[in-house]
SENU-673711 format. One line per field, with one value per residue (C-alpha): residue in three letters; chain; x, y, z. Coordinates in steps of 0.001 Angstrom, whole numbers, plus 524288, in hexadecimal, padded with zeros to 5 digits. Example, Ala and Ser with C-alpha at 12.3 -4.5 7.8 and 13.67 -1.06 7.14 Angstrom:
BEGIN
selo	ALA	SER
papa	A	A
xx	8300C	83566
yy	7EE6C	7FBDC
zz	81E78	81BE4
END
This chain:
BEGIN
selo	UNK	UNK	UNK	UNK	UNK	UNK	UNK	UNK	UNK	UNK	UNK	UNK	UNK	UNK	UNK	UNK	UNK	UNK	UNK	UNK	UNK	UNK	UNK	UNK	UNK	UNK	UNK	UNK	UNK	UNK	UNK	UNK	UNK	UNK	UNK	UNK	UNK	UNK	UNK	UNK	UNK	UNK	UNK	UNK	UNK	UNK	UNK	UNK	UNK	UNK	UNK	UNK	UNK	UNK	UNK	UNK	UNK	UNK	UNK	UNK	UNK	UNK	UNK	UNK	UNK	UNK	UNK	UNK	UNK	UNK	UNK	UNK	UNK	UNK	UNK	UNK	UNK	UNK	UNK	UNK	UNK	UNK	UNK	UNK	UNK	UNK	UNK	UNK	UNK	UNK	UNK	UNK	UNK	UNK	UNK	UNK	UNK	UNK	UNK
papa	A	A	A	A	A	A	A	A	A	A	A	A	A	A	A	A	A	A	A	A	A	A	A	A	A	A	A	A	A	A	A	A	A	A	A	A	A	A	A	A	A	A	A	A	A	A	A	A	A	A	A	A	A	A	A	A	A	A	A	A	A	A	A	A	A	A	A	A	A	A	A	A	A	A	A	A	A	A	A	A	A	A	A	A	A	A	A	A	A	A	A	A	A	A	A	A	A	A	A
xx	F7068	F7501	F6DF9	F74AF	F74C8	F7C9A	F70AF	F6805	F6D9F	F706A	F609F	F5D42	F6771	F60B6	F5289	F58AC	F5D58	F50B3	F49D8	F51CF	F5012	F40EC	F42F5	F4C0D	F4226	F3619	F3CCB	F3F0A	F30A7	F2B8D	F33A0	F32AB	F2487	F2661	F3042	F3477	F2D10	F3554	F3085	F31AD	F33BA	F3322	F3434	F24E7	F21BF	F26C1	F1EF3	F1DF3	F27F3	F3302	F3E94	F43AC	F5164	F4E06	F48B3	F562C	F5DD0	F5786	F559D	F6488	F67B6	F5F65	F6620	F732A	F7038	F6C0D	F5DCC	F55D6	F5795	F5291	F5523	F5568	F51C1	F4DF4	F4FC0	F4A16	F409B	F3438	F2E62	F36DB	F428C	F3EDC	F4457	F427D	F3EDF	F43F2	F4532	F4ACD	F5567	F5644	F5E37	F546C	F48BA	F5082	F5101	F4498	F3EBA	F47B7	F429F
yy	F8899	F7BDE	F6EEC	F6530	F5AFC	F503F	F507E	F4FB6	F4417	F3DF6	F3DC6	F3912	F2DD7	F2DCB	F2C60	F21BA	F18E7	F1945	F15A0	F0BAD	F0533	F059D	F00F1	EF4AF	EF1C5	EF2D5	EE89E	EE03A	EE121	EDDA7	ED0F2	ECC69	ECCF6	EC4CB	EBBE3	EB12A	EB3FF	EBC2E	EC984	ED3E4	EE055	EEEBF	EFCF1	EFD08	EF13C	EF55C	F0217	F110A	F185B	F0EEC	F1499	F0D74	F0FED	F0CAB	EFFBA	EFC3B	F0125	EF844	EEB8F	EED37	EEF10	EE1FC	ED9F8	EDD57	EDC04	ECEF0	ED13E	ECEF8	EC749	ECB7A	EC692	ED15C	EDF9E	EE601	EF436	EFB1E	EF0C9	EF6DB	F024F	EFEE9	EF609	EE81C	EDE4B	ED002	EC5C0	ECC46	EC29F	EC53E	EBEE9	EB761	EC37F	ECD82	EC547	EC7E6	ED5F5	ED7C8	ECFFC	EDAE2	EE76A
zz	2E7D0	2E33D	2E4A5	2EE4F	2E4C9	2ECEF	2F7FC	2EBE6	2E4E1	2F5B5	2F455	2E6F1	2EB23	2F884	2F1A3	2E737	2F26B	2F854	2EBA7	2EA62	2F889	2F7C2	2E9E2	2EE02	2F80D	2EF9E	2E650	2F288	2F8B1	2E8EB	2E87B	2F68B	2F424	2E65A	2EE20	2E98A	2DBE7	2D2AB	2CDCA	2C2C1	2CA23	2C508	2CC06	2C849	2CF84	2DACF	2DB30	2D866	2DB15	2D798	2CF68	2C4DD	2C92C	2D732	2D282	2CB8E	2D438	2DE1D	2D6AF	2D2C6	2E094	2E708	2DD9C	2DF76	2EF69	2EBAC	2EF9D	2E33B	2D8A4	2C8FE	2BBAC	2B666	2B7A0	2AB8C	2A9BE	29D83	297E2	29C25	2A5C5	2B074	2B648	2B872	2C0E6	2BB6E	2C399	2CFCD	2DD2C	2EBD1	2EBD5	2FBD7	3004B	2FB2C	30099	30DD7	30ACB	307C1	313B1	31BA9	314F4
END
């Protein structure tokens, strides 16, 4: 019997997406609460059970929508991913007041 490995990879891209949503709005909750302050933002400061990937994926994502702002996200400089004085940007402050 051979695996169905197209279903299987439709699911692991299935169970990345969602990551990523509850990820992206995790990072939005954290810095509407912090609003208007800036923030240093990891994957661990948003809570167990949030992937490292997940977490880039998603910061990458919000900026490039326009809905956060960051100086700079450093990657390999300690336990985890950081975002640098991450801020909603007026459209993200929108999105997050939606969600």
């Amino acid at each position: 019997m051979v695996p169905d490995l197209v279903s299987g990879a439709a699911a692991m891209d299935s169970d990345r997406q969602d990551g990523i949503g509850g990820t992206r709005a995790a990072i939005l909750h954290h810095l509407r609460r912090d609003w208007p302050d800036s923030v240093d933002l990891s994957a661990r400061a948003l809570g167990v059970g949030v992937a490292t990937d997940d977490f880039l994926a998603a910061a990458v994502t919000l900026q490039d929508e326009g809905l956060i702002m960051y100086e700079a996200l450093l990657v390999g400089t300690g336990p985890a991913p950081l975002l640098m004085a991450a801020v909603l940007t007026r459209k993200g402050q929108e999105a997050a007041t939606a969600s």
